[in-house]
N, C-alpha and C positions, 0 to 999 in steps of 0.2 A: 703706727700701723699702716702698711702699706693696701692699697686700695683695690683691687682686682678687676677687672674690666668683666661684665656680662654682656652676654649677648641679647640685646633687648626683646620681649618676650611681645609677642603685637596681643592689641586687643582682638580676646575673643567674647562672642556675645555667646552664653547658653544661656537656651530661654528655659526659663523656670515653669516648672513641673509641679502643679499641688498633688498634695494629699490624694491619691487615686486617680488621680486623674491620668487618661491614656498619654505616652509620648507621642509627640506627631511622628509619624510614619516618612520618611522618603517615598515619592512615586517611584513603582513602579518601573522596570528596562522597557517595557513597552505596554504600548497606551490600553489601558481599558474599558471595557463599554457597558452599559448598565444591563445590555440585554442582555450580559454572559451572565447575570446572577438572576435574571428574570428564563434563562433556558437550561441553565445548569446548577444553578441554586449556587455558583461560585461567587463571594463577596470579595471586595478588593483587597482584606488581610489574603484571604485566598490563592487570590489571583496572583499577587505578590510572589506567595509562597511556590507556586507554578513557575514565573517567570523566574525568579532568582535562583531556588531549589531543585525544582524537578524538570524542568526544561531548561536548563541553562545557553544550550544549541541552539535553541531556536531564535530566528532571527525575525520572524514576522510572529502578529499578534494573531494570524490566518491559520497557522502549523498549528497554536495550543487550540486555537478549537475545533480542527480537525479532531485532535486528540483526544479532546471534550468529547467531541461526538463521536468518536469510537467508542469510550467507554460507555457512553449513555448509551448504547445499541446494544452491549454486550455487556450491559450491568458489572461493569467494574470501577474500580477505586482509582481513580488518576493520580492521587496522591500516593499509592504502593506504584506507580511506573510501572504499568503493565503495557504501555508502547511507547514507540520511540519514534523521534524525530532524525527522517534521515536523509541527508543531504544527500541529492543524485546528480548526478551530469543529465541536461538533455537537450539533446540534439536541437527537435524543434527550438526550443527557447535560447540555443548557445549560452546558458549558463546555469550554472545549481540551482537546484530546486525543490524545496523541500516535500516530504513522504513521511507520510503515516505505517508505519507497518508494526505488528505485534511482536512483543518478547518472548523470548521461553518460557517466562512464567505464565506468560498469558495462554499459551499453549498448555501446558501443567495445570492452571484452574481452570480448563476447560473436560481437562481429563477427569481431573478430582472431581468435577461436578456431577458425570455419571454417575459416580458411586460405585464404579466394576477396575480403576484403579489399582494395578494392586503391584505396582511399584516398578522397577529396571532393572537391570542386569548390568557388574561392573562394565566398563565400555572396553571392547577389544580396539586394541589400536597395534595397525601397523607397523613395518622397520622404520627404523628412524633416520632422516635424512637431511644433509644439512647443507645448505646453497647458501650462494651470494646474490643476491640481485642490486642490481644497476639499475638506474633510469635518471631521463633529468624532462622535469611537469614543463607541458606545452600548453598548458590553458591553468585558467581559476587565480586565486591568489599564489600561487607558488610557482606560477610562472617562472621559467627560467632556473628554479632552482635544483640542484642534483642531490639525489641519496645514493647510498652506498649501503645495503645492510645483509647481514650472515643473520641465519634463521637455522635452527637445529629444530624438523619438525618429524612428527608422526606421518608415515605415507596416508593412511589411511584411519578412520575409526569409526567403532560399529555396537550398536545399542539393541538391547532382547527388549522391550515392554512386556509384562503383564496385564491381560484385562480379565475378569471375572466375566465368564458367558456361560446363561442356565446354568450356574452354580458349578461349574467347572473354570479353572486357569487355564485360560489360552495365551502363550508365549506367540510374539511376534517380530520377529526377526528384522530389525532396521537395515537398509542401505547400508553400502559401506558408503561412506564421503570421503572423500579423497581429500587431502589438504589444497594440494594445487591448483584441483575444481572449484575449491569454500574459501580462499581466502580473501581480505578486503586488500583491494590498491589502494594506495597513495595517487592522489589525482589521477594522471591518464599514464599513468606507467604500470609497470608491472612488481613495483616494488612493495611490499607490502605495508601497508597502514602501522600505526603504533601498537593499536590493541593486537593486532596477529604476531608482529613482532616479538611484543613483551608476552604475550599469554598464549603461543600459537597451540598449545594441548588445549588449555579450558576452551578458547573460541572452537577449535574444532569438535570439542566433545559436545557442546551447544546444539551445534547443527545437525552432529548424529541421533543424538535424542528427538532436536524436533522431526529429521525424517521416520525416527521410530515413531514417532506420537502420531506424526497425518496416518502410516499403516496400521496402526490400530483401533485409534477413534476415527474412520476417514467418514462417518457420518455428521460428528462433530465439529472437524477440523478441516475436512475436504484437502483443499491443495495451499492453504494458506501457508507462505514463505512468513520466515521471522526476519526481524530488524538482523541478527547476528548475519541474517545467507544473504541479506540485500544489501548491507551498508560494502559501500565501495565498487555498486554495481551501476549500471548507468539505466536511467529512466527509460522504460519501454513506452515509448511515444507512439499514440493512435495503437492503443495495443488491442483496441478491437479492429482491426483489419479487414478489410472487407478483403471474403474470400473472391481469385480467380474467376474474372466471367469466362461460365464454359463455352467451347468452340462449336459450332455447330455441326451435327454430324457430316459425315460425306456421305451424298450421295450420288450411284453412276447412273446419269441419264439412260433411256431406255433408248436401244439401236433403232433405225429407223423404221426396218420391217418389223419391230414387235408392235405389238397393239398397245396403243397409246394412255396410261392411265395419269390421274391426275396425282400428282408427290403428296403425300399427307404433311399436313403443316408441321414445323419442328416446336413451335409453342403453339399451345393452346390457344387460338382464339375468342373473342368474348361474342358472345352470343347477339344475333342484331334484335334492334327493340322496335317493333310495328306498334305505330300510334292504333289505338282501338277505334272506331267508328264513332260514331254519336249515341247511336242507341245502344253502346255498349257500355257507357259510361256509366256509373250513377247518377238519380238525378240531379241531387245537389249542381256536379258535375255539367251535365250535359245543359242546362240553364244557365249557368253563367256560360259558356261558351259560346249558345245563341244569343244571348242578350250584352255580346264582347266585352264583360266586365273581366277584371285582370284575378287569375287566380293566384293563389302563392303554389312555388315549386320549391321541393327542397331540393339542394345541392348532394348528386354522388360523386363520392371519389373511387375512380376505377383503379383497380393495382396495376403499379408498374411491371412494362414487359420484361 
């Protein structure tokens, strides 16, 4: 009987597992800290489940607990994904940077939670158009690299909300969004990302609803953008902006034969402060002053002009 060559099998060690006993776990993609289960009640099966499962994007341990602390402000479920992790370009930092922003659904359980919910309207959408876009990425990992992709999309699409107000249906007319306004880039071109590519109907129906949701909860939801209208958009860096110092008015000197008045100031001045006499002190006061012992003064801070 002829003999057959195997390929030798190397040793492997599995460690033995009793009767009930848990298997050991692999750590973690990224590291854990014991305060995330001491501020968010999240344990390290948990965390786990976070990092592998529901934030698979995210590259720092900083982004899930952004995430954390979104939903613990707005009493939501982190394990349903009610936000997302979204990599932006920003300028200040010249490179990606991860963002927090809410999902449609989180927009949707914010509705439902009024209680005056009372549902949408099929979404009207636009003629249908279909482009090529070109580009080849100047920055990030895909540097250097070019796409080429055709896109058959909706011009536009447009959502009615209902809400229940004093027991009457009020219909609320959503925006139109335009495709070409809503879509996600691919790095720094104009090409579009994977998800608008392959889904460019559902991604843009997304956006029209949540412009319908801020018009009709905007006490709710105010002006809060979703991950679907940010992803692919770049970081608004110092987005509190300090507004334009204003110019000072002009004014025309007075001719030399008119009678001479003094300019009224263009800012307000602060009032001057006359130290008070001695006998106008309290006594406390006016004793230690004679007897040069040191008094405490407290410190004002005068507003900037």
């Amino acid at each position: 009987m002829a003999n057959t060559q195997t390929a030798e099998t190397p040793d492997v060690t599995i460690p033995t597992v009793n009767k009930g006993q848990l298997a050991p776990l692999k750590p973690p993609r990224l590291p854990y800290h014991a305060a995330v289960e001491e501020r968010f009640g999240i344990d390290r099966a948990g965390w786990k489940a976070l990092v592998e499962g529901i934030y698979t994007n995210a590259e720092t341990a900083d982004a899930i607990v952004m995430a954390l602390s979104y939903c613990r402000a707005r009493n939501l479920d982190p394990f349903k994904r009610p936000v997302h992790i979204v990599p932006m370009w920003s300028s200040t930092a010249g490179k990606m940077v991860e963002t927090v922003w809410p999902g449609i659904s989180e927009l949707r359980t914010t509705a439902f939670r009024t209680g005056q919910y009372a549902g949408l309207s099929e979404p009207e959408f636009g003629p249908s158009v279909e482009r090529t876009f070109k580009g080849q990425a100047g920055r990030g990992k895909s540097k250097g690299q070019e796409r080429s992709v055709s896109v058959r999309f909706p011009e536009w699409c447009r959502v009615t909300i209902t809400r229940e107000l004093n027991g009457k249906e009020r219909r609320f007319v959503g925006p139109k969004v335009y495709w070409l306004e809503a879509y996600a880039k691919w790095a720094d071109t104009d090409v579009p990302n994977d998800m608008w590519a392959n889904r460019p109907v559902g991604q843009l129906e997304k956006c029209a609803e949540a412009g319908a949701l801020r018009r009709a909860f905007p006490e709710e939801i105010g002006n809060e953008l979703t991950a679907e209208e940010m992803e692919g958009q770049r970081a608004n860096d110092g987005a509190a902006q300090a507004p334009e110092k204003p110019q000072p008015e002009s004014i025309t000197p007075p001719s030399a034969s008119a009678e001479r008045k003094p300019l009224p100031p263009l800012v307000p001045q602060p009032q001057g402060l006359t130290a008070p006499a001695l006998h106008e002190l309290p006594e406390p006061l006016s004793a230690g002053l004679k007897s040069g012992a040191e008094i405490p003064m407290r410190s004002i801070t005068l507003p900037n002009e």
